[in-house]
N, C-alpha and C positions, 0 to 999 in steps of 0.2 A: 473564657470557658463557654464551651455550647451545652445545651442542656438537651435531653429529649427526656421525655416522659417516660418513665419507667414500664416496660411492656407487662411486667406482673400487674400492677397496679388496672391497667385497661385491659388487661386480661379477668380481672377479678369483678372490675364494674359492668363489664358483661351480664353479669350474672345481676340481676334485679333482687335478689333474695341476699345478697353478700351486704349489711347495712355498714359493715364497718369500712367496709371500701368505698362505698359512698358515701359515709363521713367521711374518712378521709379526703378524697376526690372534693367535694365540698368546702370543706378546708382550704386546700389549696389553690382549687381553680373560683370559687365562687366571691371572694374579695377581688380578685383581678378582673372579674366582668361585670362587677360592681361599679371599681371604678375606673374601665373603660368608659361605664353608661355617665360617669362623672366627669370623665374630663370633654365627652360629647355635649356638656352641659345639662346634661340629664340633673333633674332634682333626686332627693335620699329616694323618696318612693317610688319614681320612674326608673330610678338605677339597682332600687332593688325587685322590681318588676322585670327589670330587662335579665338579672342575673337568673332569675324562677326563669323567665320564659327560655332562657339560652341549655339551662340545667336541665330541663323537659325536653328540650328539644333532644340532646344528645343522649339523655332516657332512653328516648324513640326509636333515634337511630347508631346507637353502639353497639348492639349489637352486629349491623350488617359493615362495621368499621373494621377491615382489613388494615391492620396496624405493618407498616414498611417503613422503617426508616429510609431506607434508600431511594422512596417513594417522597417522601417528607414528614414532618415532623405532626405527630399529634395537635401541638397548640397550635398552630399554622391554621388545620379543620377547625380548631373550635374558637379560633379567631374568624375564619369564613364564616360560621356558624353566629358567633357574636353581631359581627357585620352585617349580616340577613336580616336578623334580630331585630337589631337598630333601625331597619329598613322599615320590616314591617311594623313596629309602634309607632316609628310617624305616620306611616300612611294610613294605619286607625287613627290617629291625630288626628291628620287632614281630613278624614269623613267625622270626628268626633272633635273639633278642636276642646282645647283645654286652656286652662289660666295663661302663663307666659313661656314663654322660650319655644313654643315649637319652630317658628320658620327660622330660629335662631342656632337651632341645634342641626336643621336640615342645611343651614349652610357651612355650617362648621363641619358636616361630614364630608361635604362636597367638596368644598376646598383642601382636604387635606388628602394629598397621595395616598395610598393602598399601600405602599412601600412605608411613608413614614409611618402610617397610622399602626402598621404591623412591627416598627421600630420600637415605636412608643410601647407598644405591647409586650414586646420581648423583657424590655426594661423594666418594665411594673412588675411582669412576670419573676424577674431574678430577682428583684429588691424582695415581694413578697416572698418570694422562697428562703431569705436570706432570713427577713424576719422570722416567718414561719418556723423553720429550722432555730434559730436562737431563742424563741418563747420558747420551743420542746426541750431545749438541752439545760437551759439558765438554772435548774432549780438542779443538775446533776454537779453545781458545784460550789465551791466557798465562794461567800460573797469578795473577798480579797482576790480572790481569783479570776471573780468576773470583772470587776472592777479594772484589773490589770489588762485583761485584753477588751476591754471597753474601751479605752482610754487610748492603750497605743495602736488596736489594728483598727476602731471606729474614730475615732477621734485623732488619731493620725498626733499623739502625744511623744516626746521624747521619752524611754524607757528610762534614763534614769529619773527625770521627771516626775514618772510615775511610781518610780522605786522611794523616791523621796516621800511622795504626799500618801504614800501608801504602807511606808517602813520596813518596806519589802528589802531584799537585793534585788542588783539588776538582773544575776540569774533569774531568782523568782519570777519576776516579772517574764523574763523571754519563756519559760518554762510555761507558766500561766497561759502567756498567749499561743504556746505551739501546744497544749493540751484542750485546749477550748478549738480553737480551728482545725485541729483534727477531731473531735468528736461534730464539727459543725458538716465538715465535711462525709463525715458517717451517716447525719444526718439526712443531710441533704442527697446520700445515694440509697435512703431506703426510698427516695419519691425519683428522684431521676437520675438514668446514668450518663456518667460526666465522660463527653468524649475532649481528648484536648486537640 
């Protein structure tokens, strides 16, 4: 599945007065540049320094962001944007150094391609949305129910397996799980639309 950013959604954080769009926005894009700034070796406070400084920055300039998909994809900009980011905290580093990891992290940036690093990203990106999207929905259903597609579509469990430890049928069980990943997928297209 490829994902793009939903244009409502960057259509609405436009707007600096809309706070629930930037909670939202916040939400979802603000743990993924967290930990990008983490798996850069950034520390909790430098990675949650680098998310503030990436989240200000696209503050700044969202507004003059002509959103095209045909152009590329939103997180692609605010992975440039991340990557800058990361640029410039080392290089206040370098004029300010600090306790451990800077030249440690300035080579771990360096050594890593543009393409994979933007891999890595994509990845984090779908996992958190995946989470994302299952923390909003989990409470819209019987615990028996989650359970069921816990077990057989995360945990890759055999349905009668789980029809046994759970006293279900094995209907139930498939019903469970095509009820739950279609509300996930509802979910997950009020923040992006899923082109196949």
């Amino acid at each position: 599945m490829n994902h793009t950013t939903r244009k409502s959604l960057l259509m609405r954080v436009k707007d600096s007065e809309d706070a629930l769009a930037w909670s939202q926005f916040a939400d979802l894009y603000g743990p993924l540049i967290f930990r990008y700034g983490k798996r850069k070796g950034f520390q909790d406070a430098d990675a949650a320094d680098l998310m503030q400084d990436v989240l200000g920055r696209v503050a700044q300039s969202i507004g003059k962001f002509d959103y095209d998909p045909s152009v590329g994809r939103f997180r692609s900009w605010l992975f440039l944007i991340s990557r800058q980011a990361i640029s410039g905290l080392l290089k206040k580093r370098d004029r300010q150094p600090i306790g451990t990891g800077g030249s440690r992290v300035a080579e771990l940036i360096a050594d890593l391609p543009a393409e994979q690093d933007e891999s890595i990203w994509e990845s984090d990106y779908r996992q958190h949305l995946l989470n994302w999207a299952m923390e909003k929905i989990q409470g819209q259903f019987a615990e028996s129910t989650w359970r069921a597609f816990c077990e057989t579509a995360i945990n890759n469990n055999p349905a009668q397996l789980v029809a046994d430890s759970l006293g279900m049928s094995i209907g139930a069980v498939y019903i469970a799980k095509s009820r739950v990943t279609q509300r996930l997928k509802e979910a997950v297209a009020t923040i992006d639309d899923t082109l196949e």
